[in-house]
Every structure is written in structure tokens, then in C-alpha cells.
C-alpha positions as CSV (number, residue, x, y, z in Angstrom):
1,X,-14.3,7.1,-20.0
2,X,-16.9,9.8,-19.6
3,X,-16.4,11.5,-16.5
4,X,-14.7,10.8,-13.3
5,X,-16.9,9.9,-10.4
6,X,-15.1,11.4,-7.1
7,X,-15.6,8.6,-4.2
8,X,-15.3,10.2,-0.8
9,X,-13.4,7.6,1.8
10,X,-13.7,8.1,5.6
11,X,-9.9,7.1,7.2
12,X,-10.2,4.2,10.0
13,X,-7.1,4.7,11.9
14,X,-4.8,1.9,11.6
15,X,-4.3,-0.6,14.4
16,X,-2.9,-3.8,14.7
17,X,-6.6,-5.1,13.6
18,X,-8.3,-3.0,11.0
19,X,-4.9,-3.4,9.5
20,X,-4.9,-7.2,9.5
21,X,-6.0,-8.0,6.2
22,X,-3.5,-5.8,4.4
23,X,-0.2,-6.5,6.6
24,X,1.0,-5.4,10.2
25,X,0.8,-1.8,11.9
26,X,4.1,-2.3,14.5
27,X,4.2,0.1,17.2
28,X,6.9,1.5,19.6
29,X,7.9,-1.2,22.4
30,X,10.4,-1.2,24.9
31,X,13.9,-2.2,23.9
32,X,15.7,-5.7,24.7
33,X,11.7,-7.4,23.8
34,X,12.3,-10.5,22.5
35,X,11.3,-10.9,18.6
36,X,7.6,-12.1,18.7
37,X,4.7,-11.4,15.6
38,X,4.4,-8.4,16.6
39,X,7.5,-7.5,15.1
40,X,6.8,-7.0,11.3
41,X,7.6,-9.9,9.6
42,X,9.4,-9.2,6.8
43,X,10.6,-10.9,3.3
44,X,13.4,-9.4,1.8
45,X,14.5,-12.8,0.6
46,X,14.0,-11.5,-3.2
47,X,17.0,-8.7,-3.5
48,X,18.8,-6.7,-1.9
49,X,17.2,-4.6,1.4
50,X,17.0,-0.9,0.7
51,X,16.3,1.4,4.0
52,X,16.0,4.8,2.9
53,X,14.1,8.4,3.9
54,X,12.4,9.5,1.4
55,X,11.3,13.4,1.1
56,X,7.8,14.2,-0.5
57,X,6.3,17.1,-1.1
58,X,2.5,18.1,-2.0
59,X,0.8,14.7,-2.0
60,X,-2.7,16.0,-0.7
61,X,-5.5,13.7,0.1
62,X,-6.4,12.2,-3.2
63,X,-5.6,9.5,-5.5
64,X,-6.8,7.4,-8.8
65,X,-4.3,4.9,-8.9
66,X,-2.4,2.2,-7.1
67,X,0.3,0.0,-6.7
68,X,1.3,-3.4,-5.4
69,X,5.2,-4.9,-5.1
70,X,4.7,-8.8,-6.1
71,X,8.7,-10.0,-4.6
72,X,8.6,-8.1,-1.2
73,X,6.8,-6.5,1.7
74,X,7.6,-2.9,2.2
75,X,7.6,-0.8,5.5
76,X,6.7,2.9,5.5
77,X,6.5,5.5,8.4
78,X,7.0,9.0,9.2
79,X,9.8,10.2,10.8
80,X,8.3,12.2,13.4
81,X,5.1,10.5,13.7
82,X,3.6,12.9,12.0
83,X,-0.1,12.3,10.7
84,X,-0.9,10.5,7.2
85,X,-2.9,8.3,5.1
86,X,-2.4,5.7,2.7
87,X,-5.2,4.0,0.6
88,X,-5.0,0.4,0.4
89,X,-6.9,-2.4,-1.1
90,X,-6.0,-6.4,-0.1
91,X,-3.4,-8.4,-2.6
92,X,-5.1,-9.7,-5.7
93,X,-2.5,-11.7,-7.5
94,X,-3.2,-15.4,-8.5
95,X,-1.9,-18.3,-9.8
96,X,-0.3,-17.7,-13.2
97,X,-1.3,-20.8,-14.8
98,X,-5.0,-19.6,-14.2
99,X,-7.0,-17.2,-16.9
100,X,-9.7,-16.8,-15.2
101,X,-10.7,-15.7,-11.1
102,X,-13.3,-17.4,-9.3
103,X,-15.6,-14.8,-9.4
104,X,-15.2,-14.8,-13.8
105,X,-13.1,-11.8,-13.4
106,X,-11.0,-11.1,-15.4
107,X,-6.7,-12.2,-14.9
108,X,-4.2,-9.5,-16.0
109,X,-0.5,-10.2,-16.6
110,X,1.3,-7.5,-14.8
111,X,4.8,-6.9,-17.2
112,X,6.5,-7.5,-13.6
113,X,5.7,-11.0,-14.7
114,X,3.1,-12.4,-11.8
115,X,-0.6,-12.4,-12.6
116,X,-3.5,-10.6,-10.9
117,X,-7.1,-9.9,-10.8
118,X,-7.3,-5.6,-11.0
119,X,-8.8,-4.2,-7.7
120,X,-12.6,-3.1,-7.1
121,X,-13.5,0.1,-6.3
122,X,-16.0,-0.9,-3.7
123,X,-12.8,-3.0,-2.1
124,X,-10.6,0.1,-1.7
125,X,-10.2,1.5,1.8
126,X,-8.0,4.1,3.3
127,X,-6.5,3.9,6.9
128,X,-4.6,7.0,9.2
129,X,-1.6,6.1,10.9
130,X,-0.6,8.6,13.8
131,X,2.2,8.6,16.5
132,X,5.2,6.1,16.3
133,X,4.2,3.7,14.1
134,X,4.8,2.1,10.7
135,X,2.9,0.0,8.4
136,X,4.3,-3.3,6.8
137,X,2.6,-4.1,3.5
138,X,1.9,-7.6,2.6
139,X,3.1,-9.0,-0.6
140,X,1.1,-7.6,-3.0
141,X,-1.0,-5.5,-1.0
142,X,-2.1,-2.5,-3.2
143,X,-1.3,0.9,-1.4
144,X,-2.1,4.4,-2.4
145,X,0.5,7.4,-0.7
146,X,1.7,8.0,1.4
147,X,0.0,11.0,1.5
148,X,-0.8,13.8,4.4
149,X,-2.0,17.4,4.7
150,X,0.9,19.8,5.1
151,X,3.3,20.6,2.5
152,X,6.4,18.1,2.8
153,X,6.6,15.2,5.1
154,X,9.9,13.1,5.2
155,X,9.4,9.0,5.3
156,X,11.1,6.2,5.9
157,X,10.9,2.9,3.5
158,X,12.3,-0.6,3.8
159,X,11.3,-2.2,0.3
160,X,14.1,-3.8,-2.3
161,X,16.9,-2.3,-4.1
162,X,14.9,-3.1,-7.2
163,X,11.2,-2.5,-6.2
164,X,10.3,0.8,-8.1
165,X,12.6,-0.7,-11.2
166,X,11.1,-4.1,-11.8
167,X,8.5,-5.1,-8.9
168,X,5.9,-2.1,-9.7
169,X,2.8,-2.8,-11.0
170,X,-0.4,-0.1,-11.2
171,X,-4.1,0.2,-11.6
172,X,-5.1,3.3,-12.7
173,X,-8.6,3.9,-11.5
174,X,-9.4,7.0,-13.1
175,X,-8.5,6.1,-16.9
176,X,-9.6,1.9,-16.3
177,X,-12.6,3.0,-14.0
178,X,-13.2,6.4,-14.2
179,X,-12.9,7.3,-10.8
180,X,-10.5,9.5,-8.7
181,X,-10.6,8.8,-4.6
182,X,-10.8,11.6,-2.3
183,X,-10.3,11.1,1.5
184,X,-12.7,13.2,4.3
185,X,-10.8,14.0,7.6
């Protein structure tokens, strides 16, 4: 690739709607609710659960690649409710058995072992999540961050004891594409 093309990406705060397509935003309720779909709707049927905080530092708004988990959806939220951003684009895996999308793209094998078609630029779209909130990912969903303005930020994740060993798969927009994302807020 030549050289990188910066695409600038206005946030759309994530709600239970602009969310939709990508998985579930689930806010604070009162307690003793009755489960209902708001309640995220997980599948953790593929592993072992793994609840942890996680501690990040400098992760400034900008990205050129992105990931997806094929086996499980994963939760993520701030503890604090502190202000972030994640980058997102909707789950692209198909039918193994298939070689090529309906569109003619084209099918890549991920070495996680499920199949998918790499995601468009134009299809990438980043959403802020503020207050007490999380987001639950879909399976497959591609996601980007977390990633926020200040230094450090501390986050929780529900995903499986195995995701970031053998259910991670990547895109890397910058060297497949030539393009790095940058979000304006």
C-alpha cells in the first residue's frame, strides 16, 4: 500500500437502537426486575466464562484494525461509567462450505477455523457509550477499543477463558486497505 488514507468517524451514542445491529446496549434497572430481552443475552455455551477488569492505558481515539470472537458474545463497560468509544462494524462470517459471498466478495478462512467475508471500510461505524452502561457484542460482531480520551481507564469484560487464545481473528485495515480510522468528538 501507498499511503494511508485517515477516515474521520463522527460517534453516534449508543442506545438500545443504533446499537441493534451489532448486539445489545443494557442499562442500569432497578433490582429484583424479572429477566426480560433487555437483559443481554448472552452465549457462553462454548468455554468457560471469564469476568475480569481489565486496566488500559493510552488507547487514544484511533484505530486500523479490528477484531471479531466467532464462539462467544462478549460484554465490555467501564467501571465508573466513564466516557469511551469503540468502533464496530456488523458480523461477517458465512457458511464454511461457501467460497464465494453474494456480493462476489471474496471468503477468507480465519485460522480460528470459521469463514468470513473481510469488513468494508464504508460499513465501519463508531458508537460512545456514557453513564452506566455496557455493550454486549454479537457473535462475530467486529469491534475496535475500547478506547477513550484520558490516560488509563479500568474495564470490565465478560468474554471466554479462551477468547484472546483461540477465538481472535483481525482485519488490519491499514496494511489490507490502507487506511487508519480516526474518531471526531
Amino acid at each position: 500500500m501507498d499511503a494511508t488514507k485517515v477516515v474521520t468517524l463522527k460517534p453516534i451514542e449508543a442506545t438500545p437502537s443504533t446499537f441493534k445491529y451489532y448486539g445489545q446496549v443494557v442499562e442500569a434497572f432497578l433490582n429484583f426486575r424479572k429477566y426480560s430481552p433487555q437483559d443481554a443475552q448472552l452465549d457462553l455455551t462454548q468455554g468457560t466464562p471469564r469476568f475480569y477488569i481489565m486496566h488500559l492505558e493510552n488507547s487514544p481515539l484511533e484505530f486500523s484494525c479490528i477484531t471479531h470472537h466467532a464462539s462467544v458474545t462478549q460484554c465490555l463497560g467501564t467501571v465508573g461509567g466513564h466516557v469511551w468509544y469503540l468502533g464496530v462494524a456488523k458480523s461477517s462470517m458465512i457458511d464454511s462450505n461457501e467460497t464465494k459471498d453474494n456480493t462476489g466478495k471474496k471468503i477468507v478462512q480465519s485460522s480460528c477455523g470459521h469463514s468470513y467475508v473481510p469488513p468494508d471500510i464504508e460499513d465501519v461505524q463508531v458508537f460512545k457509550v456514557t453513564g452506566s452502561k455496557f455493550l454486549m457484542f454479537n457473535r462475530g460482531t467486529w469491534h475496535a477499543g475500547p478506547l477513550f480520551k484520558g490516560d488509563t481507564m479500568d474495564f470490565y469484560n465478560l468474554e471466554l477463558s479462551s477468547t484472546n487464545a483461540i477465538d481472535y481473528t483481525t482485519h488490519y485495515f491499514k496494511k489490507d486497505n490502507g487506511v487508519v480510522f480516526v474518531i471526531d468528538d
